[in-house]
PAKOLMAR-265287 format. One record per residue: residue in one letter; x, y, z of N, C-alpha, C, CB in turn. Coordinates in steps of 0.2 Angstrom, whole numbers, plus 5000, padded with zeros to 4 digits. Glycine has a CB too. Example, Ala and Ser with C-alpha at 12.3 -4.5 7.8 and 13.67 -1.06 7.14 Angstrom:
% PAKOLMAR-265287
A506649725039506249785039506649845039505749785045S506449895035506849955036506450005039507049975029
//
This chain:
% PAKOLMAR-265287
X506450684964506350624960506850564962506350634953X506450494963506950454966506850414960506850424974X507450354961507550304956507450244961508250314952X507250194963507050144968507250084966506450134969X507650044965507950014960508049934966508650054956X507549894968507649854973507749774971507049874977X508249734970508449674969508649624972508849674966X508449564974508649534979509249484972507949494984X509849504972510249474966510649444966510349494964X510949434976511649374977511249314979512149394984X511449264973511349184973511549174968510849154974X511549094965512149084960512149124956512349024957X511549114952511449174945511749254946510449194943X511949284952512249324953512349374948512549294955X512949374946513249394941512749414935513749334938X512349374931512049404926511449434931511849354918X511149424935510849474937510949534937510749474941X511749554941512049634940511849634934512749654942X512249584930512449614923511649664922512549534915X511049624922510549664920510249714924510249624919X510449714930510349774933510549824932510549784938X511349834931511549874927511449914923511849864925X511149854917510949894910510149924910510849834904X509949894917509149954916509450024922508249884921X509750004925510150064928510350114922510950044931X510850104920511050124913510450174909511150064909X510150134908509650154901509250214906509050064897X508850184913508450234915508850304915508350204922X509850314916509950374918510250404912510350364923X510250364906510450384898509950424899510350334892X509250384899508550424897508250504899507950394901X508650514905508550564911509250624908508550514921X509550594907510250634904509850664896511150574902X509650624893509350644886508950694887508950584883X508450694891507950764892508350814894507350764896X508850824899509150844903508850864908509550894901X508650794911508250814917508550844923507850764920X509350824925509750834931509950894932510450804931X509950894937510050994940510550994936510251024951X511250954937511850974934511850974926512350934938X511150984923511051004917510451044916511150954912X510551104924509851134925509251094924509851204920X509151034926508551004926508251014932508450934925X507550974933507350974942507750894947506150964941X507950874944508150804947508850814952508250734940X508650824960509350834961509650784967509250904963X509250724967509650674969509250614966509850664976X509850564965509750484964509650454967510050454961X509350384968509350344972509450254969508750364975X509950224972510150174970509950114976510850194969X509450064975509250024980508750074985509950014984X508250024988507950024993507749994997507650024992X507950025004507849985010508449935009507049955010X508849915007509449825006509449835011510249815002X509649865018509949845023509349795026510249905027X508549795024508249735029508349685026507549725030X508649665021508849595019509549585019508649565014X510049625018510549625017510649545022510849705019X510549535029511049485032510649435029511049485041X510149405024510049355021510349345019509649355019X510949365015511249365010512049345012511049425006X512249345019512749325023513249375019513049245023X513849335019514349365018514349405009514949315019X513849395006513849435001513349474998513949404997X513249525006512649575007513149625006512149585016X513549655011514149695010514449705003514549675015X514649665001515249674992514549694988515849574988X514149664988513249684983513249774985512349634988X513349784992512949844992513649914990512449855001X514349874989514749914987514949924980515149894990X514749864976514749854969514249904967514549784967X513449914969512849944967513050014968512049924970X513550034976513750114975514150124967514450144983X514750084967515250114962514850124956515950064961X514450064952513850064947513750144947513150014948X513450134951513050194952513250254951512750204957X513750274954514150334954514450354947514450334958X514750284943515050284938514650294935515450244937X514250324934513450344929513650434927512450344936X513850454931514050534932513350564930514750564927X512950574934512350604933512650684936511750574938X513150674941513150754943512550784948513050794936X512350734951511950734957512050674962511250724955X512050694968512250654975511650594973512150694984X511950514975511750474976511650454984512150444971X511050414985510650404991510550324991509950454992X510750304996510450244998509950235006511050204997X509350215004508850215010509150175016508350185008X508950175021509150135026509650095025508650115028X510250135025510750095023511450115026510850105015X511550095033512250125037512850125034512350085044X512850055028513750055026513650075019514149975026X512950125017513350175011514050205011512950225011X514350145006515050185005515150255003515350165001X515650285003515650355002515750344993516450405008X515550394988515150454991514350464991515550524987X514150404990513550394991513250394999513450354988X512650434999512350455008511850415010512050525010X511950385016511650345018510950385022512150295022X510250385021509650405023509450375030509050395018X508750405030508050375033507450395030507950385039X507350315033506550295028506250265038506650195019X505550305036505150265045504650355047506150245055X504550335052503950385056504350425060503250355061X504950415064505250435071505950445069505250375078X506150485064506650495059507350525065506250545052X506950585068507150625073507450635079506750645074X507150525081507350505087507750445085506750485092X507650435078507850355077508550355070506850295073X508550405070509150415064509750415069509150505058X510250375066510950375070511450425066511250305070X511050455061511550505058511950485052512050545063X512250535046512650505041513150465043512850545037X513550435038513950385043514750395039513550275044X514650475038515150505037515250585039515250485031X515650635041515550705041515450735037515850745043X515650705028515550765025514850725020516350805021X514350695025513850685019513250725025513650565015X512850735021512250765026511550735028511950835024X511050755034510650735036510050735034510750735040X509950675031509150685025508650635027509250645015X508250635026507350605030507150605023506650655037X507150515020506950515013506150495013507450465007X506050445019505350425017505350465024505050335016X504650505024504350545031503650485031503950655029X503450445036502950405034502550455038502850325034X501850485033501350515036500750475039501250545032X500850405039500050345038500650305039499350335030X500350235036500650175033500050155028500950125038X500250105023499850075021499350035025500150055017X498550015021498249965026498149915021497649995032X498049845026497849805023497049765023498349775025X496749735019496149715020496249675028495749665013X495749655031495649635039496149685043495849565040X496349725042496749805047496349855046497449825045X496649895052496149965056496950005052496049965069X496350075050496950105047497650135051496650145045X498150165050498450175055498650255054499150125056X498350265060498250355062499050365067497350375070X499150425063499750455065499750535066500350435061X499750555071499350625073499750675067499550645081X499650735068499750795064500450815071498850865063X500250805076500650845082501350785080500250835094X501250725080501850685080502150695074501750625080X501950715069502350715062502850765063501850725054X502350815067502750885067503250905072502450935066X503150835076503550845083504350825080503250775091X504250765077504950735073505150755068505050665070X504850795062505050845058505450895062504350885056X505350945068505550995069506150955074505051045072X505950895078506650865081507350855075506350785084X507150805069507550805064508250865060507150795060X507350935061507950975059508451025064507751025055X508250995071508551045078509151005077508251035085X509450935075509750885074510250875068509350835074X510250955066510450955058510250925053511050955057X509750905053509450885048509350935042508850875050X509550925036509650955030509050945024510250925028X508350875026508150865020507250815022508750825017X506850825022506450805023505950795019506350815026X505850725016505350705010504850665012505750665004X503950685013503550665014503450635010503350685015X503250545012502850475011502150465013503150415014X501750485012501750505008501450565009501550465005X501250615004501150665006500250685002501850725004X500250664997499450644995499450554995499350684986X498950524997498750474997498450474988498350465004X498150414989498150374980497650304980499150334977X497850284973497250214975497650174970496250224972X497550114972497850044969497450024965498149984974X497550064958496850034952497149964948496450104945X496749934947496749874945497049834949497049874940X497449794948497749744952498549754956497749704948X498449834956499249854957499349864962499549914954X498949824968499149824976499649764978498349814981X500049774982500449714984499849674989501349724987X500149614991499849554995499649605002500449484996X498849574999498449595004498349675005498649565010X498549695002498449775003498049804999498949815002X497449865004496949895001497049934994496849935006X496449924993496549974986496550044988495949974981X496350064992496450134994497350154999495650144998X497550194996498350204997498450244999498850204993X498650245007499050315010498350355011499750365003X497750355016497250385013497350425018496450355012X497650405025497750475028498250515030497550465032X498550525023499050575021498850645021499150555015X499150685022498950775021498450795018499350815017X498550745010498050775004497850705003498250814996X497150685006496950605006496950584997495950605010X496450504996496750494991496450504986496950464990X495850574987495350604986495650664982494850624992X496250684984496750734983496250794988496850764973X495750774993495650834998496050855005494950815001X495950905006496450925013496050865018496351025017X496650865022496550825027496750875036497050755025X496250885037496450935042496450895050495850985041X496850905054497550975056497950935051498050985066X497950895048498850875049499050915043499250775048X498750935036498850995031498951055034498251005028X498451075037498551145041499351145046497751155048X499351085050499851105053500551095051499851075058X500451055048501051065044501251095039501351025043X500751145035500951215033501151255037500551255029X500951255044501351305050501951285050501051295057X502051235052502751205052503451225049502651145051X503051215042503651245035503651295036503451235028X503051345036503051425038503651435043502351455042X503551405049504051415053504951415051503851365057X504751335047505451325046505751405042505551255041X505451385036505651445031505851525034505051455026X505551535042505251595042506151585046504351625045X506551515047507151525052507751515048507151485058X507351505041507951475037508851475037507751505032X508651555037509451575035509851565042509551655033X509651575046510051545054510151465054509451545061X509651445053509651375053510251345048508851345050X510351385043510851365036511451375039510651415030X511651445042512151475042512551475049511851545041X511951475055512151465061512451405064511651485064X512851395067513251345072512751315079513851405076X512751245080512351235082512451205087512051205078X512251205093512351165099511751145103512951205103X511951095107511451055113511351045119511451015112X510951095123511251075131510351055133511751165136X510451015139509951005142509751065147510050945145X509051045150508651115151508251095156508151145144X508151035157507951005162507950905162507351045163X507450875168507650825167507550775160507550805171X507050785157506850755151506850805145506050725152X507050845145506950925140507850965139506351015145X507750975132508350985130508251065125508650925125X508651085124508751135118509251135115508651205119X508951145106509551155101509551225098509451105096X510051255098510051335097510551335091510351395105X510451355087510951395080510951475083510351385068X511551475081512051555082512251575077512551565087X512051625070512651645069513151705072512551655064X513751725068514151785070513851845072514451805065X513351865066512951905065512451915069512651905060X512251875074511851885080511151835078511751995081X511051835074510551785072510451725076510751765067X510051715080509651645084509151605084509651645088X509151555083508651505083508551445087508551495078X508051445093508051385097507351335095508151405106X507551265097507151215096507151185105507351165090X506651205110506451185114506051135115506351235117X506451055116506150985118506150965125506550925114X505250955123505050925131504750835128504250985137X505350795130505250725126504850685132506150685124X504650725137504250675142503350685139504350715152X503150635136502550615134501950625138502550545131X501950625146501550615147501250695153501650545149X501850745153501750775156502250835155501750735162X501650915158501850975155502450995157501251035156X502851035155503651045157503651125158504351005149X503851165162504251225165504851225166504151235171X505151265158505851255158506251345158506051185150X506851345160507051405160507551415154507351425167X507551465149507951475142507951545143507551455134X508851555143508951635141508551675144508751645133X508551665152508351695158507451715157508751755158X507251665153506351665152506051605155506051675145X505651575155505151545157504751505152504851575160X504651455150504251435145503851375148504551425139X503351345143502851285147503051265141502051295149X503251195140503151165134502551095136504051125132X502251085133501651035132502050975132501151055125X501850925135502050865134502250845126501550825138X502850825125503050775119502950815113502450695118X503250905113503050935109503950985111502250975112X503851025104504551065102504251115103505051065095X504651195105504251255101504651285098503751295105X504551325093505251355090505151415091505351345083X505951435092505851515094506251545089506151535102X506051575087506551605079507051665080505951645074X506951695084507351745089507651725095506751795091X507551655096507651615106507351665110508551605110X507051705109506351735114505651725111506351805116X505451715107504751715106504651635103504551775102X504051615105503651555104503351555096503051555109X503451555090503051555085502451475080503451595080X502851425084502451365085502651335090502551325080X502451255092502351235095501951175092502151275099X502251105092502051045086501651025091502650975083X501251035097500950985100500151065102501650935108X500251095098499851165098499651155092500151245100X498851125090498451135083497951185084498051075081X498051225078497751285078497351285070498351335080X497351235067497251215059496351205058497751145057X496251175066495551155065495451085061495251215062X494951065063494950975061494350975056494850915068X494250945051493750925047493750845046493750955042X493050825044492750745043492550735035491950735048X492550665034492350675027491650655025492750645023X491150685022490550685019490350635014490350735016X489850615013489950575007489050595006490450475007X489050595000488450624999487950564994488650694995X487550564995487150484988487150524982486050444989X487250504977487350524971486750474967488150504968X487050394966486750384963486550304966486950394957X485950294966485950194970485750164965485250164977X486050104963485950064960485350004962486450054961X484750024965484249974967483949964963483949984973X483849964956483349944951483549874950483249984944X483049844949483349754947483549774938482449674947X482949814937483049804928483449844928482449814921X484049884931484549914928485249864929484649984932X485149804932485749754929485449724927486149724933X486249674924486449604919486649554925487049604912X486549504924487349454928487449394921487149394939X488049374923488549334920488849284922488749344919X488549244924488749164930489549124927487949094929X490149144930490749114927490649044925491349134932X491049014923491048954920491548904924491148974914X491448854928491748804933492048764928491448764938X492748774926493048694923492848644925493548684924X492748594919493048524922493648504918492548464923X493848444924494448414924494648404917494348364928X494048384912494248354905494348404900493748314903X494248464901494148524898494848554899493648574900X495548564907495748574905496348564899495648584907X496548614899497248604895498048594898497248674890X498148604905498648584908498548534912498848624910X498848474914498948424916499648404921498948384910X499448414927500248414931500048324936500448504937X500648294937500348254944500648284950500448174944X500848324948500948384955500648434957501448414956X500648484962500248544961500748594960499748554967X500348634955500748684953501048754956500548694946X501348774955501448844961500948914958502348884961X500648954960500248984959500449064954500048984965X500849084958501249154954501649114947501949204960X501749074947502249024941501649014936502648944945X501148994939500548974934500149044929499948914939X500149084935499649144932500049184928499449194938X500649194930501249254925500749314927501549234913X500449344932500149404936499949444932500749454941X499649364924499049384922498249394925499149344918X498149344930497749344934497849324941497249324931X497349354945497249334951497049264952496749374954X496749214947496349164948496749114946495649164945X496749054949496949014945496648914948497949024944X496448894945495848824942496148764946495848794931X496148724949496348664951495748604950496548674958X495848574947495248514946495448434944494948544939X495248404948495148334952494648304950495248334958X494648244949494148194948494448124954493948174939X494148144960494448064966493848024964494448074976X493947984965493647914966493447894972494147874964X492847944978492647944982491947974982493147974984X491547934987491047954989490948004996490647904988X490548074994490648105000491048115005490148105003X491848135001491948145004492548215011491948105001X492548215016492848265018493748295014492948255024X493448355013494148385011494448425015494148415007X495348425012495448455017496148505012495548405023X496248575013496648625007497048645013496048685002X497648635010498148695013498448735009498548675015X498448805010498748865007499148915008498348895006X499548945003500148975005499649055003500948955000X498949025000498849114999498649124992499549175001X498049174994497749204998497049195001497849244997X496549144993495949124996496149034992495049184993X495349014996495248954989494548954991495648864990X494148934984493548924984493448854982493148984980X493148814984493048724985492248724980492848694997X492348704975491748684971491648594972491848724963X491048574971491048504969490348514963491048444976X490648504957490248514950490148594951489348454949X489248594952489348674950488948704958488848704942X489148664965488948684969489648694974488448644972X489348754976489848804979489948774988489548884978X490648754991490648734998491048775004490948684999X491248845000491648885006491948905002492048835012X492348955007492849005006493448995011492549065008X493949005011494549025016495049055014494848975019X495349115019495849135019496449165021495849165017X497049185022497549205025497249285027498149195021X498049305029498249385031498549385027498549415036X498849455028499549505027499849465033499549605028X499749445039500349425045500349365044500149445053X499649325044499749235045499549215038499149185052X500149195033500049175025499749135024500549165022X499749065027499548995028498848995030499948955032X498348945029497748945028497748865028497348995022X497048835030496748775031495948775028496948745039X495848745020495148755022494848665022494848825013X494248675027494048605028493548605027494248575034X493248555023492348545022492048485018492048615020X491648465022491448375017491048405011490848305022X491248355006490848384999490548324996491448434993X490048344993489548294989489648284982488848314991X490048224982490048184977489748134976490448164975X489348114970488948054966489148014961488448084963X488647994957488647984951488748034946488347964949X488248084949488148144944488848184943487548194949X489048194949489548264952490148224954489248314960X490848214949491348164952491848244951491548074945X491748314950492548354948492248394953492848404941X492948394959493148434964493448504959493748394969X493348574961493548614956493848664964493048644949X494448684965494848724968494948794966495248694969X494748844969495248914964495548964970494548984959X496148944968496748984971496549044968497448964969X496349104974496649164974497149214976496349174974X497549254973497849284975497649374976498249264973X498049394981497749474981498349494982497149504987X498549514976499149554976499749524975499149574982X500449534973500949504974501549534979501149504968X501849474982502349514988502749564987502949474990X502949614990503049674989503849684990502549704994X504049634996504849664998505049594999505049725006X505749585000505849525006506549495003505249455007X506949465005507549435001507149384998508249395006X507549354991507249294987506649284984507449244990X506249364982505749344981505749304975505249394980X506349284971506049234967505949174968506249224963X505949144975506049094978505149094981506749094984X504849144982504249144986503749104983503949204987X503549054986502849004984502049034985502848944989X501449014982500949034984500448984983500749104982X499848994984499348944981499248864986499548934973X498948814982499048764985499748714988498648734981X499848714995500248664995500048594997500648674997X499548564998499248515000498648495000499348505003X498348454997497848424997497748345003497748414988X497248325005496948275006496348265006497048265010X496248195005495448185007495248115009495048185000X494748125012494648045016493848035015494748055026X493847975011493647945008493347885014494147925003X492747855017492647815024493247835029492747735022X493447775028494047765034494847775031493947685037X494747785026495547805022495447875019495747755015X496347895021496447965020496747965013496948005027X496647985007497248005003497648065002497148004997X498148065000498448135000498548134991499448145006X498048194992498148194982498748244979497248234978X499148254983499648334981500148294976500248374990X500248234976500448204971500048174964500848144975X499348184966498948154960498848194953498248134963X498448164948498548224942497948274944498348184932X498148314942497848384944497548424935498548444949X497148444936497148484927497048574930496048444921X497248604925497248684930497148734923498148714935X496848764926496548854921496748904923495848874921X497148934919497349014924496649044921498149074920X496649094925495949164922495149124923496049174910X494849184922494149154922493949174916493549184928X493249154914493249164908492749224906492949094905X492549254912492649334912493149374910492449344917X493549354910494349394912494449374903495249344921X494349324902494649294893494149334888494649184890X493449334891492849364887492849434887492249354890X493449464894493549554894492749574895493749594885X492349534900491749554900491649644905491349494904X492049654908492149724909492249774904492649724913X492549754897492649804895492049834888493349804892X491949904887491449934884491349874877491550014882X491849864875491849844867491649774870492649854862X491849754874491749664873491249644877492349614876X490649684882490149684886489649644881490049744888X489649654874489249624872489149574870489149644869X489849554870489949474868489749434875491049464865X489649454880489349394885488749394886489549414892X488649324888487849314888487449324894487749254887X487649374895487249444901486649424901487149534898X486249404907485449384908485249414912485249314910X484749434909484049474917483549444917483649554917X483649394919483149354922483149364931483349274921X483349364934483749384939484449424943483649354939X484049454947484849474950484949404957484949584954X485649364956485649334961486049364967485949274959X485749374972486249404978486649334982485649454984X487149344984487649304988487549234982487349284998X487649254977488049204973488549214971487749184969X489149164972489849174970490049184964490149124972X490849194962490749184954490049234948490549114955X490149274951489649304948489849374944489149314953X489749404938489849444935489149514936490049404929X489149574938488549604936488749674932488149624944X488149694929488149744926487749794926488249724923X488049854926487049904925487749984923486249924939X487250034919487350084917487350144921486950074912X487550204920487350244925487650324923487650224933X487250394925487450424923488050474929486850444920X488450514925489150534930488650584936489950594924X488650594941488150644946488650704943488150634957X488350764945488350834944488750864948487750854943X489250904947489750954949490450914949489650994955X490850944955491550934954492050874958491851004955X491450874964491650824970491750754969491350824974X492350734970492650664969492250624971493250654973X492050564969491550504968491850454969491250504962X491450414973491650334976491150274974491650324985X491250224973490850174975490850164982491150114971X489950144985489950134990489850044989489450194992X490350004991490149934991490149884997490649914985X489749925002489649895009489249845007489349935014X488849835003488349765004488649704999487649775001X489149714997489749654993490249634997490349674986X490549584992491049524996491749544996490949444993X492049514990492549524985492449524980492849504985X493049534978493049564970493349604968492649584967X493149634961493449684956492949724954493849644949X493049784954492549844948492849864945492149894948X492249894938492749934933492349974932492949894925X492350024928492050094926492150114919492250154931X491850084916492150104907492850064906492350204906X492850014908493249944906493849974911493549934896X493950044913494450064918494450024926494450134920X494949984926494849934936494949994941495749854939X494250004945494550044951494850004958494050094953X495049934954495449914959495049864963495749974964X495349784968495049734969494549774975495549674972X494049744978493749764984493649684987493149814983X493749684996493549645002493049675005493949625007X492649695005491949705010492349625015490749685005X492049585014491849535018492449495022491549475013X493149535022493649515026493549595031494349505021X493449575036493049615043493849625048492349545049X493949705052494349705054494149675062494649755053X494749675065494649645075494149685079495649665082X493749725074493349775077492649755073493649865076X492449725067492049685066491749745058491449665075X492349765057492149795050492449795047491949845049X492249815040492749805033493349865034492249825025X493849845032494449895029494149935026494949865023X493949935019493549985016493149955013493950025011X492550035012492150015008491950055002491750015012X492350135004492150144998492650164992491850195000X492550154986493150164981493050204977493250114977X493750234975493550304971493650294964493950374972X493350334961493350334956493150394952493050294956X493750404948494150474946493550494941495150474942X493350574942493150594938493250584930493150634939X494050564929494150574924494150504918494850594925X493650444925493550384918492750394917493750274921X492450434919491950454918491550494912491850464922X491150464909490650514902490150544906490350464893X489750584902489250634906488850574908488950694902X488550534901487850474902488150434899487050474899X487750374901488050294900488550264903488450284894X488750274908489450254909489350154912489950314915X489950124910489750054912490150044916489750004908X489650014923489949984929489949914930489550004935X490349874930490649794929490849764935491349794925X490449744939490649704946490949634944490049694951X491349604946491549524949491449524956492449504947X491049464959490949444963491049374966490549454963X491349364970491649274972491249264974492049254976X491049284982491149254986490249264988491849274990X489949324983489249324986489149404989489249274991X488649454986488449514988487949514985488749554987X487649584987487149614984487249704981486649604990X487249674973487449744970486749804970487849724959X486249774971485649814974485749864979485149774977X486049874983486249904988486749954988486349864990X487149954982487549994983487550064977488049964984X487850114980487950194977488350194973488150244980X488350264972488850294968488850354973488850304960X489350404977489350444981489750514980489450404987X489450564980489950604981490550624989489550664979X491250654986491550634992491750714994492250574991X491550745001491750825003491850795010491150885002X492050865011492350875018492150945023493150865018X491950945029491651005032491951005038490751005032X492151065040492451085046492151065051492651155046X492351045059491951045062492551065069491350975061X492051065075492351135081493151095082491651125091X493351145082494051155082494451145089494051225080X494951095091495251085098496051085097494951005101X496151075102496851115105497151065109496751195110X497551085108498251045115498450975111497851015125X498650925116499150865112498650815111499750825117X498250815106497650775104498050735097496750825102X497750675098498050635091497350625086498350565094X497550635081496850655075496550585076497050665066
//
C-alpha cells in the first residue's frame, strides 16, 4: 500500500503549503496507526511512500527542488510508522529514505539505490500505459515485462510492484486530460477483471520460477561475468552449494550460443533463461508457453426501437440570462471548480455575418449562433492549443454568439499546476473589412448545462425533464437520450457498445460509466474506444436506466449492450510480441 502524496509547493506561499501538507500527511498516518495497519503493529502495510515522481519537476523549481525534497524525507520519517519510507524516481532520496523506480525497462534503466545499505525496488512495473482519446493503445509484450522482471532481479533487485497489474475504468469524470475511460486495459487482468493471455500465463511462470529459486537468490552471493559478446550471466552461490544463474542475451535481433559451466545453451534473442540449479533451463522470458486468447463480445441487448427512447434538447444560454458578467475571458478550471466539464461563453457583437475566429487552451469548443449549431474543434493530450474558425450567421433575428468550452479531464502531473490555464484564450471577429478582438469585451458565462443542474441522468430526477418522443434526432448536438433496458443473463462482464456516437457521458442507474469520444479517430482512422463497461454491480434485474449526453451528434439507435468473454485461440512460441 502506497501513500502518493504529490505537491508542486515551492513558490512564495511555500511555507503554508508545507504547513498543510504536513497536516494531511499527519492525519493520513494517525489514521493508519489507529487501525493498526503497519506491519510494525502486525498490520499489512509494509512501506510508505512520500511524494511522486518530484524528480520530473524538481529542476522547475531551481534551487528550491533539492531543500523541498529534503524537508518532505525528515516530515516523513519523523511520523515513526516503523516502516521504510520510498521515494519514486527520486536519485537524492536522503537516507534513510530509498530512492525507487517507476517506468517499463526498470532492469536496464535503474541506476540502483543511491546508497549500500538501502535496497533495490521496482515500485511502478508499467504493464501497458495509459491511452488517450485520438491514441493506438500501447502493447507491451508478455516476453518484455518478463525479460526486465528477471533482468531486475539478476541485478539484486529485491522488490517488484506491478502498474498496473489489473486494468480499471475511469467512471465518471475521474480521467485526467484526455485520457480514456478505459484504464490500463492491457494489463494481466484486463479492465474486465479477465485474464489476459500470455502475459497472465507468463508471468505466473515467471514468479513460479522466481519462488521456485528463492532461497539462493536471498541467501546467495552474487556476481557478473560476460559470456559472450552481447550476453552476460548473473550467478548467486551460496556456501551450501546452492546455485542460481540468469543467462542474458541482450542482442534483440539475433539467436545467441553461449558456453556456461562447461554446457551449451541457445538463448533466443532479447531473452534471460533461468537456471535454478545453473544446469538446467526452467524458463526462458522470450519462450511463451501460456497460449494467447482474444476477447468476444457477445449482443446482449440493441437499443434500435425508436419508442424505447426519450431525448432532451439542452438549453443555449443567452447573453441576457446570464448571471456572470466579466469584460475579460474567464479561465476555465477557475470558473467550473471540476464541477463540470462545460462551461457557457456568450456574446452579443454588433456584426453582420460575421467570420469567427476561437482560440483554445482546451479541450473542445462548440460555436453556436442563437440556436444553430457551426462546428466543433479540438486539441490533444500532445498539442493543447486549438484554433476553431468559421463564419456565422447573424441577423436581426439571431444577435448571441454562444461558445462552450469543454474540458476532458483535469491535468494530471507537472510543476505549478496551479498556474495551468485552460479554455478560451482569444476571441476575434471580422465584421466586413474590420477585425475586432473581443478577448477584452463583456462576455456573460454559465458553468453546467442544464441537464447536469436537472440531474436528468439520475433515476429520481428523470422525471422532472421534459423528455419528448416525438422523435429520436440522430447527429444532433447537445442532446440528452434516454431508454430502459433489462440487465442480460448470466455472469459475463457487460459493455456499452457506442460505435455509432460522438461524445459524451453515460449513465446506468444515475451511476457515470465515464465520458466517451467515438468521434476523436486514431492516425489509423478509428476510435480509442468503443466499448464501456459497465459493472454488473450498477445493474437491477429489469428497468434499469440508460442516460446518454451527446454534443457533438450520434445515433443512440445503433448501439448495444454486449456481453464481454474471452476464448483461447492456437497457441505460438518464440519472441512474438502480443
Amino acid at each position: 500500500m502506497e501513500f502518493v502524496l504529490s505537491f508542486a509547493i515551492e513558490f512564495p506561499s511555500r511555507w503554508i503549503r508545507k504547513y498543510y501538507m504536513q497536516n494531511f500527511t499527519t492525519n493520513i498516518v494517525n489514521m493508519m496507526k489507529s487501525e493498526g495497519l503497519y506491519a510494525s503493529q502486525g498490520g499489512p502495510i509494509i512501506l510508505s511512500q512520500i511524494e511522486n515522481e518530484y524528480q520530473n519537476i524538481e529542476a522547475a523549481f531551481i534551487e528550491k527542488g533539492p531543500p523541498y525534497v529534503r524537508w518532505a524525507a525528515t516530515m516523513a520519517v519523523g511520523l515513526q510508522t516503523g516502516v521504510p519510507w520510498i521515494m519514486c524516481k527520486q536519485r537524492d532520496a536522503p537516507d534513510p529514505v530509498i530512492n525507487t523506480c517507476n517506468g517499463m525497462r526498470c532492469g536496464e534503466t535503474f541506476e540502483g539505490p543511491n546508497s549500500p545499505n538501502k535496497p533495490s525496488m521496482w515500485t511502478e512495473n508499467w504493464t501497458s500505459f495509459y491511452q488517450v482519446f485520438g491514441g493506438e493503445p500501447y502493447l507491451w509484450s508478455a516476453q518484455d515485462i518478463a525479460f526486465h522482471v528477471a533482468l531486475f532481479i539478476a541485478k539484486n533487485g529485491s522488490y517488484v510492484n506491478y502498474y498496473m497489474y489489473h486494468g480499471g475504468t475511469n467512471f465518471g469524470r475521474t480521467g485526467a486530460a484526455y485520457v480514456t475511460t478505459s484504464y490500463y486495459d492491457q494489463a494481466p487482468l484486463d479492465e474486465y477483471g479477465l485474464i489476459r493471455q500470455p502475459k497472465w500465463g507468463h508471468l505466473k511462470q515467471l514468479h513460479n520460477a522466481m519462488k521456485f529459486c528463492s532461497i539462493t537468490l536471498l541467501q546467495g552471493v552474487q556476481t557478473n561475468f560476460s559470456i559472450g559478446q552481447l550476453q552476460e550471466a548473473y550467478m548467486f552461490k551460496e556456501d551450501s552449494g546452492g546455485c542460481v544463474a540468469f543467462l542474458v542475451n541482450n542482442n534483440g535481433k539475433d539467436t545467441a550460443n553461449v558456453q556456461f559451466h562447461n554446457a551449451s545453451f541457445e538463448l533466443l534473442p532479447k531473452s534471460i533463461s533461468i537456471l535454478p540449479d545453473c544446469q538446467n533451463v526452467i524458463f526462458n522470458t522470450a519462450t511463451v508457453e501460456a497460449g494467447y486468447d482474444e476477447r468476444m463480445t457477445t449482443l446482449g441487448h440493441m437499443f434500435d426501437s425508436v419508442d424505447g427512447w426519450q431525448e432532451f434538447k439542452d438549453v443555449i444560454p443567452n447573453f441576457s440570462d446570464t448571471s456572470i458578467k466579466s469584460n475579460i475571458l474567464l479561465e476555465h478550471m477557475n470558473m467550473t471548480k471540476a464541477e463540470s466539464d462545460y462551461l457557457w461563453f456568450q456574446h452579443n457583437p454588433n456584426c453582420t455575418n460575421p467570420m469567427l475566429h476561437v482560440e483554445s487552451l482546451g479541450h473542445l469548443v462548440h460555436a453556436f449562433a442563437g440556436e444553430t449549431y457551426f462546428g466543433v474543434a479540438h486539441g490533444s493530450h500532445d498539442v493543447k492549443g486549438f484554433i476553431f474558425e468559421s463564419p456565422i450567421l447573424l441577423n436581426d433575428d439571431v444577435t448571441n454568439i454562444s461558445l462552450l468550452s469543454v474540458m476532458v479531464g483535469l491535468p494530471d502531473s507537472g510543476a505549478y499546476l496551479e498556474s495551468r490555464i485552460a479554455g478560451l484564450t482569444n476571441v476575434m471577429i471580422q465584421c466586413s473589412e474590420l477585425t475586432y478582438n473581443l478577448t477584452d469585451h463583456e462576455w456573460g458565462y454559465q458553468v453546467g448545462l442544464l441537464g447536469e443542474k436537472l440531474r436528468a441522468y439520475d433515476v429520481q430526477n428523470a422525471s422532472d425533464v421534459n423528455w419528448s418522443k416525438t422523435r429520436i434526432s440522430t447527429n444532433e448536438p447537445l442532446t440528452w437520450y434516454k431508454a430502459m433496458f433489462d440487465a442480460p443473463r448470466g455472469d459475463d462482464p457487460v459493455a456499452l457498445n457506442l460505435s455509432t456516437m460522438g461524445k459524451g457521458e453515460a449513465w446506468v442507474n444515475g451511476q457515470s460509466i465515464g465520458r466517451y469520444w467515438i468521434s476523436f479517430h486514431t492516425s489509423k482512422g478509428t476510435p480509442s474506444q468503443t466499448l464501456y463497461h459497465v459493472p454488473r454491480s450498477f445493474l437491477i434485474p429489469s428497468a434499469n436506466l440508460l442516460v446518454l449526453f451527446e454534443e457533438v451528434g450520434g445515433d443512440p439507435l445503433h448501439i448495444s449492450l454486449d456481453a464481454i468473454t474471452i476464448r483461447s485461440v492456437q497457441s505460438h512460441y518464440g519472441h512474438l510480441s502480443q
